[in-house]
Structures are given as structure tokens and as C-alpha cells.
N, C-alpha and C positions, 0 to 999 in steps of 0.2 A: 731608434736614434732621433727619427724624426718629431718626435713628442717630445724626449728632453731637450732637445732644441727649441721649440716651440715655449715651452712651459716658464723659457728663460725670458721671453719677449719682453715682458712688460717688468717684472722684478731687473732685468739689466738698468734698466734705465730708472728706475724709482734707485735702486743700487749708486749712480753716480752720484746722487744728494744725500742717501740716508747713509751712507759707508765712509769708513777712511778713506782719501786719497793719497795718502801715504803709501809711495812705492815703498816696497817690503825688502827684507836685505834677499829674501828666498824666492826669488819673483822666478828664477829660472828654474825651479824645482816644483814650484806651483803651475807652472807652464808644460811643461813635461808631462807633472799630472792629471792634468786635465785633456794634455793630447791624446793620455797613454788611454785616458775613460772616453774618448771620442769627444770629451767636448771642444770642437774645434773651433766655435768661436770663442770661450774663452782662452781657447789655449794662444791664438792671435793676437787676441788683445793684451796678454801678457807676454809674449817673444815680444810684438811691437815696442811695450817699456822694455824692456832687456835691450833692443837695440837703440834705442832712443837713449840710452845711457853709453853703451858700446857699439855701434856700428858694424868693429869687427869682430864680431864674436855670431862665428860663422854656423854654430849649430844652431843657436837660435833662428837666425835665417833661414836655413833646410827647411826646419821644423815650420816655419812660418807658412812656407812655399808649401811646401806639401799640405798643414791646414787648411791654405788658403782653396788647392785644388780639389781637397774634400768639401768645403762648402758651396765649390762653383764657383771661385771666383781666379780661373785660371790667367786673366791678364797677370794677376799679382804675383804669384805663380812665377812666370815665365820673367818677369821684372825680379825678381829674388834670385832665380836660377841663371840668369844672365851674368848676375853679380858672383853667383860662385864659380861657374864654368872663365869666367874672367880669373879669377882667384887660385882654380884649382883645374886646367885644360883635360885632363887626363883621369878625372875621375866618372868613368862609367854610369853611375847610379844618377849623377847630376843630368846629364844626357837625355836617361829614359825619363827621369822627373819631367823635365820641359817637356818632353816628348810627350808624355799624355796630355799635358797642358795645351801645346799647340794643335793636337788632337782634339782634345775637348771645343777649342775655338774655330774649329773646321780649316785649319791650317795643315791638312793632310801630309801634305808631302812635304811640309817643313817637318815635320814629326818623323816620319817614315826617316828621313834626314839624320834624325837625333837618334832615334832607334839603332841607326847602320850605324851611327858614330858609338854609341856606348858597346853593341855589338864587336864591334874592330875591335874596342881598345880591351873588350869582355869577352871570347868565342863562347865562352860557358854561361853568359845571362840570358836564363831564359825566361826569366820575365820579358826580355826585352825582342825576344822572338816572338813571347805572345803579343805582345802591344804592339809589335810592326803584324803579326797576321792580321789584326783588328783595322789595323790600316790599309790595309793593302785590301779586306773586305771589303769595305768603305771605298774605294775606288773599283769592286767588283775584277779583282782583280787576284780570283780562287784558287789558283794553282799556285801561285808565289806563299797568297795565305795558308793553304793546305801545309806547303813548306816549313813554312815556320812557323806554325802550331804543331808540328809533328816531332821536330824538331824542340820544340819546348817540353814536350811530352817526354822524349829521351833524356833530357836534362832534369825535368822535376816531375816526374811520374804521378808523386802522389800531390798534385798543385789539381782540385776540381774545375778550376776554370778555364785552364785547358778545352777539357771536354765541352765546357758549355759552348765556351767561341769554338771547338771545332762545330757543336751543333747551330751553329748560328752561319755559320759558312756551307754546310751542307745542305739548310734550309735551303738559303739562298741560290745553291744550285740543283734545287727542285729535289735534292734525294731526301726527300723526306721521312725514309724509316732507317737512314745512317743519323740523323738528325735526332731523332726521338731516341735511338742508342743512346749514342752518347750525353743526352739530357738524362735520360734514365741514372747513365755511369756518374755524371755530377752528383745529382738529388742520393744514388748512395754512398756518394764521399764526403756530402754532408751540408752541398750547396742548395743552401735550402730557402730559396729565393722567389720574391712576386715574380721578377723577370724570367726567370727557370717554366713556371708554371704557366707563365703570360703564352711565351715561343711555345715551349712544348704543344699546349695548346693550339698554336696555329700551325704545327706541324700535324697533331693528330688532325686539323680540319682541314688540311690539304690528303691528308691520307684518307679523307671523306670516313673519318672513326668520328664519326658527330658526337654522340656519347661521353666518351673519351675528354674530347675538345671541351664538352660544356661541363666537366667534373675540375678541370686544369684552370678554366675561367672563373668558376665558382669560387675554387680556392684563394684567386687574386682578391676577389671581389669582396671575400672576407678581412683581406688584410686594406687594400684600397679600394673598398664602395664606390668612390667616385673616378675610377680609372675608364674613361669615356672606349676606348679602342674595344676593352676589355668586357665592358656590356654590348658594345655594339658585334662583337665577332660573336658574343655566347648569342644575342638575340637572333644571329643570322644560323648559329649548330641550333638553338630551339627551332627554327621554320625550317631546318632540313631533317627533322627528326618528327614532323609535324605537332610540336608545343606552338601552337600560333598567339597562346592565352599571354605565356611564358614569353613568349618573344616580343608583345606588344607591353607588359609588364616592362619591360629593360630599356626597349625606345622610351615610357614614360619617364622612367627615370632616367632616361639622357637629359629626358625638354629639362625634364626638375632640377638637372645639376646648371644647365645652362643657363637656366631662370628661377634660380632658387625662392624667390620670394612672388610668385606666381599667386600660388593657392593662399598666402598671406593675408590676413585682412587691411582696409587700408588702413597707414600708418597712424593717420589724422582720428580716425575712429578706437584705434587703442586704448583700452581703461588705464591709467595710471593707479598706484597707492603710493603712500608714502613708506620709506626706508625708513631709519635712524638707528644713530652707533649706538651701542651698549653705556657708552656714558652719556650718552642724549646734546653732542657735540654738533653732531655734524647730521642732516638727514635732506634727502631730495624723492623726488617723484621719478619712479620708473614704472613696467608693466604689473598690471597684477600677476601671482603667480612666480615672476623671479625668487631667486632664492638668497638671502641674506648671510654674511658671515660677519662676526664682526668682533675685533678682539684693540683692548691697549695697554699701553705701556708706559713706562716714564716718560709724560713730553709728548707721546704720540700717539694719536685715534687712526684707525685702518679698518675699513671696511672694503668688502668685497661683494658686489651684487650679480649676481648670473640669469644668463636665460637657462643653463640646465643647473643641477643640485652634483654640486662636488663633492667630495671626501674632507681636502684638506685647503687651506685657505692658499697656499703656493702652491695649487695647482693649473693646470692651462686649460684657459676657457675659451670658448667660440665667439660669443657674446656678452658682453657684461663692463661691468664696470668697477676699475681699482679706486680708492681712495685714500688717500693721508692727509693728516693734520698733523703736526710738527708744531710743538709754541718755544724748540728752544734751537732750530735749526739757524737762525742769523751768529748766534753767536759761536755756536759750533764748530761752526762753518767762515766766520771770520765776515760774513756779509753785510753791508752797512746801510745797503741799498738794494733799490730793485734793481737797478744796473748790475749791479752785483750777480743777481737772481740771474740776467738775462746771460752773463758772461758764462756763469758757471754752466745754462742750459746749453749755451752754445758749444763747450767745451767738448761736455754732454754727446753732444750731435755730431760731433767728431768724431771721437770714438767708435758711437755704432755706426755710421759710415764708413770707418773703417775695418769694421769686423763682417757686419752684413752684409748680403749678398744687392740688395738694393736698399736704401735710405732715401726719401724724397719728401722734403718738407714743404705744404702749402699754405694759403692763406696764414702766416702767421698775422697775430698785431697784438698791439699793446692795448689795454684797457683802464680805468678806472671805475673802481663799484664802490663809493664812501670812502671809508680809511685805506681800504685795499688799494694795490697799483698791481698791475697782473697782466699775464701774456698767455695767446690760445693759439694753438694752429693743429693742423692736419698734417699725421704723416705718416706714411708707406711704406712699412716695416715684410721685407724677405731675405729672413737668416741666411736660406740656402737654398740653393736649387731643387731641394724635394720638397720644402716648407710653402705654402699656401700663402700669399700674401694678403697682412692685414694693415687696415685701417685702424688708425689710434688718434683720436682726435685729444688733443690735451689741454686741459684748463687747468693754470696754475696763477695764485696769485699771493700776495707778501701782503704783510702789516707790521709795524713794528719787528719783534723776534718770533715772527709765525711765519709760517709758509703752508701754504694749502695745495694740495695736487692732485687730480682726477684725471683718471685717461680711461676715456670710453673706446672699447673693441670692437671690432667686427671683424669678419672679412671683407678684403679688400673691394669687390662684388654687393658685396651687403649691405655698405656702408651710405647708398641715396638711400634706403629705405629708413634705416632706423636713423638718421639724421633726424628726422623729422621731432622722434621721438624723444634722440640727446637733447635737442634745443630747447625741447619743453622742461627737461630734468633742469639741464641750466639753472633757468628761469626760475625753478621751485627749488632751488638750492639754499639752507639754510647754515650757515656756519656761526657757531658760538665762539669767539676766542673770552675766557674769564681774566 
């Protein structure tokens, strides 16, 4: 999930200018669909128009709230479920919603709250027995938890996560081989989880099964490489198994995650080559070695420059750089001006602010380069709480019925270094309009 989240970053936002802004008559069925596929920022961003037309039109709401607490952004959440719980006092499921939410915001015992109130008005939600065990965890408070995960277990037997939170509670009170049970009992109902294999793991290194411990880390470390907890507990099962090699191997790649561009050369000494599109439009100076894609259309040049070699041109990169040329987007788009241009970005920046998990715009300004009038800034795109925050710095600028757009990548982390290097692409920036 985390990657098609990810792969949507930069295509959402080139999407606001190159697409219709025409709300659809099926915008709630498109909404739907996209929650039902997990895409839950776009499924936000189209509840948001459904309610921006209806207000009361209260599943969209739900839906929204609940999106919003899959992507992390459980204030919204809690602000949407206020409004149905106002609307609707007595339904249950409204209750446990806010309840993980307030949960998620470390609002413990407001949640514990909500959980007893959907409980009362539900004896038989046992979801909502497992979401107050989870809480009542979280305030190490085991025997209430025990309760009511036991308790949810008689209710929905075949629910795997049960077992994990009970294993996550029996961790915590040291029994460590009740702990690894019931993870085992998850992993074969089918919960088949980093987090499953992350604990288990610290379970088997509390049962001093080092072994064990560094085969459960390995498997995380395959799915998230750079999960710091996760190298750092296998480096310490490697020195109690005596791998000393093994274990200094895993601290290095801590420093490397911590300071990724370490062993980097410096930025200022980077070889440049020249790019250029397939119609010989558009071309700038990036690293030697990037890799080139570059495809057009009626009206529009797009290329794609990367630090690694991708498959397909809409795919999600680490490093690199999107671009368009547009010679018929002013009129398209009804645009008469750069005012225009700056309104529409702003619009723009609404939007994914309101979908993403963080939005942060800096140094914007306005520029002139010849016939061009144009606007750059820097900004701080994290879809969701498991997403990686990146840096996108954007160069956009108009002339007549052209609109030109670049927005350089990075991670968020990464972005003092190769700066250096975007400024100089800038600067070797050639655009053709005929």
C-alpha cells in the first residue's frame, strides 16, 4: 500500500493542471472505489467534493473519517465523527471509530471512553473489546486488557488480531512463550505482518532463542531495510550468537540510514550530461548515469529523469526529476494570466493539504526569465504516516498558451545535498516553445 501511495505523489499534483476539474456526476461511486482499493487519499479527496456539494450526506463523512484515520490524520477523523455522533447518539460503530482515533492521538482514556460507550450501547462488538484491550495496554493496565481480548475472542474467534494484541500484552507482562503462542496462532490465520515478525522477534530475544530472534528481524528487514529498531535488536541476537562481523554490518547501516549521503561524493564535484525530450523540446543537465524516459503527445513534452532505471514512466522514484511542456494548457484551462497560473497552484495546494498527512510550502517567489513569468518553491509532501517524507522543489513557469513544469525529488533528508545539483540543472535549462 505504501508504494501505491507513494507513486501517486508527484502525478496528483501535475493531475490538478493536466486533468478536468470537472466534478463528475459519479464522484461518490468513484470515492467508494478507490476506498474499497485502499486508495485512501484519493478516496478523501473525492468524499471532500461529495460533501462540498452535500454537507449531509452522511456516508460520505464515515467514509472520509475513517480514510482520514488510515492515512494518519486522525484529528480529521475525530472532527467528522463528532459530527455524526451529534447526528446519530446511538450508533455504536461511530463510537469505536473516534475511539481509535483518540487512541491514535494518545488521547487514551478519552478512547477507552468511547470504546465503553459503543460497548454499552453493542455487548456483542468485539471489535470494540479489542480496541479498549489495546488501551487499557497502553496504560499497562493487563488484566482489564486480558479481559477484553478474551472476551473478543469469544465473540469473533476467527478475527487474527486478537491473538496478536493478546501476544503483544503477554509480551509486556514478561511471559514470553504465551506471547510467541499466540503470534504463531496469528501468522497461521493469515496475519501475515512486519509488526507480527518485528514482536515475535523480541519475544524470541527475550526467551534468549537468538536464532529465532535474528530469522523474524531478517524477515522485517526484507520488507522494511530501513526499520532502525529492527537492525538494531538483530545486531544485538548477532553479538549474543557471537556474529560480531554480522552485528557491526547492521550498526553500519544504522550510521547509513541516519546519514545517508555520507559515503556520497561531494555534491559540487558531480559530473553533469545533458538530457533532452524525444522531440528535442525541452533538455537540462543532470548526473551522469541517471536514466532518461521520455515520451509526447498532442500539445505535450514529458519527460522523466531518475537516479535509478524504472520499468514504466508512472512509476515512483526516489530521486529524479518529472517534467512537462504544455503549449495548449492557458486555453484549456481558461488561463489569461500568470495570476491565473498562481491561483490555479494555489487551489492546487489546497487540496493536497487536505488529503496528505503533512503539506508544507517554502521559499515560494515569483520570477521572470525573458517572455516567461514563473513561480518556484519548496515543498514537504507526507501522504501518510507510513510514507517517507519528500522534498519536491517546483519550477513552473507560463508564456503566452505554454505552461512549463519540473518538480525535482528527493527525500525529504536528501534534499541539502542534491540541491546543490537541482540549481545547476535550473540554470542549464533549455526550453523550446515553436
Amino acid at each position: 500500500m505504501s508504494n501505491k501511495i507513494n507513486s501517486i505523489i508527484i502525478l496528483l499534483a501535475f493531475t490538478a493542471i493536466f486533468s478536468s476539474a470537472n466534478l463528475r456526476a459519479d464522484t461518490m461511486k468513484d470515492a467508494m472505489r478507490a476506498y474499497k482499493n485502499q486508495d485512501y487519499l484519493t478516496s478523501t479527496q473525492l468524499f471532500t467534493e461529495v460533501l462540498d456539494k452535500d454537507k449531509t450526506n452522511l456516508k460520505a463523512l464515515y467514509y472520509r473519517g475513517m480514510a482520514a484515520l488510515y492515512t494518519g490524520n486522525p484529528g480529521r477523523t475525530v472532527n467528522d465523527f463528532d459530527y455524526l455522533i451529534e447526528k446519530d447518539p446511538k450508533n455504536p460503530d461511530y463510537y469505536n471509530s473516534r475511539g481509535l482515533a483518540l487512541a491514535n492521538m494518545e488521547e487514551v482514556q478519552k478512547s477507552i471512553n468511547d470504546f465503553s460507550k459503543a460497548i454499552k450501547l453493542d455487548p456483542k462488538h468485539a471489535q470494540a473489546y479489542l480496541n479498549r484491550a489495546t488501551a487499557y495496554l497502553a496504560l499497562d493496565k493487563f488484566s482489564k486488557a486480558i479481559k477484553d481480548v478474551n472476551k473478543s475472542i469469544k465473540l469473533q474467534a476467527a478475527n487474527p488480531d486478537n491473538y496478536y494484541q493478546r501476544g503483544q500484552i503477554y509480551y509486556k507482562k514478561k511471559q514470553y512463550k504465551k506471547s510467541i503462542k499466540d503470534y504463531n496462532k496469528a501468522l497461521s490465520m493469515g496475519f501475515n505482518f512486519p509488526d507480527l515478525y518485528y514482536h515475535r522477534g523480541n519475544s524470541y530475544f527475550q526467551a534468549k532463542t537468538y536464532k529465532k530472534a535474528i530469522k523474524d528481524y531478517t524477515i522485517v528487514l526484507k520488507i522494511e531495510p530501513e526499520r532502525m529498531l529492527a537492525l538494531n535488536n538483530r545486531a544485538m541476537a548477532y553479538e549474543k550468537t557471537g556474529q560480531h562481523i554480522a552485528a557491526d554490518l547492521d550498526r553500519q547501516k544504522m550510521e547509513d540510514i541516519k546519514d545517508p549521503t555520507r559515503n556520497y561524493p561531494p555534491a559540487e564535484n558531480v559530473k553533469l550530461k545533458r538530457y533532452t525530450s524525444k522531440d528535442g523540446r525541452v533538455s537540462l543537465k543532470l548526473p551522469v548515469g541517471w536514466h532518461l524516459q521520455t515520451q509526447t503527445k498532442k500539445n505535450i513534452t514529458e519527460m522523466l529523469i531518475t537516479k535509478s532505471k524504472l520499468k514504466r514512466f508512472d512509476e515512483y522514484f526516489e530521486v529524479g526529476v518529472r517534467i512537462s511542456l504544455n503549449t495548449n494548457t492557458m486555453k484549456s484551462f481558461n488561463l489569461k494570466s500568470p495570476e491565473d497560473l498562481q491561483a490555479m497552484l494555489a487551489e492546487k495546494d489546497i487540496k493536497i493539504k487536505n488529503t496528505y498527512l503533512e503539506h508544507t510550502v517554502y521559499q515560494k517567489k515569483t520570477f521572470n526569465d525573458g517572455p516567461w513569468v514563473g513561480l518556484s518553491f519548496l515543498e514537504v509532501l507526507q501522504p501518510t504516516v507510513n510514507d517517507q517524507a519528500r522534498a519536491v522543489f517546483e519550477y513552473t513557469k507560463v508564456r503566452e498558451n505554454v505552461i512549463f513544469r519540473s518538480l525535482f525529488q528527493t527525500r525529504d533528508r536528501l534534499f541539502d545535498y542534491y540541491k546543490t545539483i537541482f540549481d545547476k540543472s535550473i540554470k542549464s535549462l533549455i526550453v523550446i516553445v515553436k
